[in-house]
N, C-alpha and C positions, 0 to 999 in steps of 0.2 A: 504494500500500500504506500501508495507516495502521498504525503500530507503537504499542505500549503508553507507550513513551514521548509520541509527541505526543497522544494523550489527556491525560498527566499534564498535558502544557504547554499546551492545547489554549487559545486564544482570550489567551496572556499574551505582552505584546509581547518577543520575545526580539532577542539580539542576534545569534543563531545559527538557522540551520535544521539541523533534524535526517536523519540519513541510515538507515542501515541499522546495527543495533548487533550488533556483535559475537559472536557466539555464544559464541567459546571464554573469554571472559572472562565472561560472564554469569556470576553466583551465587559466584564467587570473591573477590569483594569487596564491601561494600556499595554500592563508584559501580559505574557501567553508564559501558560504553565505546562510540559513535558515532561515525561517518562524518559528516562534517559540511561546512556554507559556513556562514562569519562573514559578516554581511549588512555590516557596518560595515566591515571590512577586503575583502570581495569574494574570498575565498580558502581553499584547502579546508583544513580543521583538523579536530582529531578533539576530541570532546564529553566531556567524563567529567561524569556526574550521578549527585549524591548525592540522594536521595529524604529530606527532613529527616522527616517522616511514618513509616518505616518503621525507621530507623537507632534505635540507644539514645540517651541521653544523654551517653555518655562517643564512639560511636563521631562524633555529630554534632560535640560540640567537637571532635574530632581533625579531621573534613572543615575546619572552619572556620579551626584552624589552620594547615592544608595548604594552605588559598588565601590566607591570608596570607602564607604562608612562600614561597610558589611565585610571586607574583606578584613577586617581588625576588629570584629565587634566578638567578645567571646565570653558568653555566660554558657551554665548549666542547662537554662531554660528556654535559648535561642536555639535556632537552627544554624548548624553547623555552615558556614561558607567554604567547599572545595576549591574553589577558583572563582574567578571573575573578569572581565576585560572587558573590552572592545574593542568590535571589528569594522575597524574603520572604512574598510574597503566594500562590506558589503552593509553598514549602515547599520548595526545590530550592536547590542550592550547584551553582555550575558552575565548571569550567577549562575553556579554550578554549587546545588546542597547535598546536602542529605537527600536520602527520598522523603519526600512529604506526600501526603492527599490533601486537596482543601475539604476543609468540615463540612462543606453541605455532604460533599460523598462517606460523610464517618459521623453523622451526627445519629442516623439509623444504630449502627451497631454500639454506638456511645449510650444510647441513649435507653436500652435494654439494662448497662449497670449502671445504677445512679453515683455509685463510689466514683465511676471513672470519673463522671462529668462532674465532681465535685474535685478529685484530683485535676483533674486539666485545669478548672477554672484557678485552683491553686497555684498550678503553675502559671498561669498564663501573667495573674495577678501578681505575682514574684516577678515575673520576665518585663510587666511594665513598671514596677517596682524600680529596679536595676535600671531600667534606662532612663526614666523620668528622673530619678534621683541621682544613682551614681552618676550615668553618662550628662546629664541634664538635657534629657531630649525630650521633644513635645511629638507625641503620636498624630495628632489631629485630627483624625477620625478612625475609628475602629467600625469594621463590620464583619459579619460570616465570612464574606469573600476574601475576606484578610489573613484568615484563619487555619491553614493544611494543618496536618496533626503525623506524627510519627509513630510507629508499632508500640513505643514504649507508652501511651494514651499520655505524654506530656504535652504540654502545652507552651511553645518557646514563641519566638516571635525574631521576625526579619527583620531589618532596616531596608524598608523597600519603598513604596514602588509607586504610588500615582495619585490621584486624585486634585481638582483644584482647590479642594479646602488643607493640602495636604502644603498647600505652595506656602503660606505664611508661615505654617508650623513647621516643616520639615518632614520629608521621605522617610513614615516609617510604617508597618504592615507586621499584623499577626499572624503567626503561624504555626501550627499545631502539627510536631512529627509527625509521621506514620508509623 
């Protein structure tokens, strides 16, 4: 299956292969969320790609800030940053994570044990905790679509990704491992 993504990327040497993306986060944000193998680390992680072509000028500086901020951001209750760059050549900003799901795909089986979803919210509430305070970063908007989650049912959080109520306060986005 050839997806619209690997046309964008089609014939640029990545450091990633692309998987299947996301549905439920599609159109919720300007990156796109992926299923992924880091060819360099040999390991599955998930893709978030910002399209520099398609984003504004305010939402593209926030991407580029986000992958600077994320590639040095490092709590217990954050999602891991593998890599990150941009590809200048074919217009693209990428994070390479852990594997995540977004919560609307994990809210069903979360939501069966109420401990999880008491755990997660614990974490999550640590994870803004830690950035608000230590880091002294301002979220500016949180929502579901914010939120993947990792197998261990914690609840960490990205320095990412979009929105314009996001522009005064600064690029940053929840996200719950898988």
């Amino acid at each position: 299956m050839v997806s619209a993504a690997s046309k964008l990327v089609a014939g640029a040497n990545l450091p990633y292969e692309l998987g299947e993306e996301y549905a439920s986060f599609a159109g919720k944000t300007p990156w796109r969320l992926y299923a992924g193998k880091s060819r360099k680390l040999e390991c599955d992680v998930t893709v978030f790609l910002y399209d520099i072509k398609k984003g504004t000028d305010a939402q593209t500086e926030l991407a580029r800030n986000a992958m600077r901020r994320y590639r040095t951001l490092k709590h217990p209750y954050c999602v891991k940053c593998l890599d990150a760059g941009e590809l200048a050549d074919n217009g693209l900003i990428f994070l390479l994570t852990e594997p995540v799901t977004p919560l609307a795909d994990a809210l069903a089986e979360l939501s069966r044990t109420p401990s999880s979803l008491v755990w997660g919210l614990y974490t999550l509430a640590a994870a803004v905790n830690f950035l608000s305070i230590d880091c002294k970063m301002v979220h500016g908007m949180a929502r579901p679509a914010d939120a993947p989650r990792n197998r261990k049912i914690a609840a960490p959080l990205t320095a990412a990704l979009d929105s314009p109520a996001r522009e005064r306060a600064g690029p940053r986005a929840h996200v719950l491992r898988r």
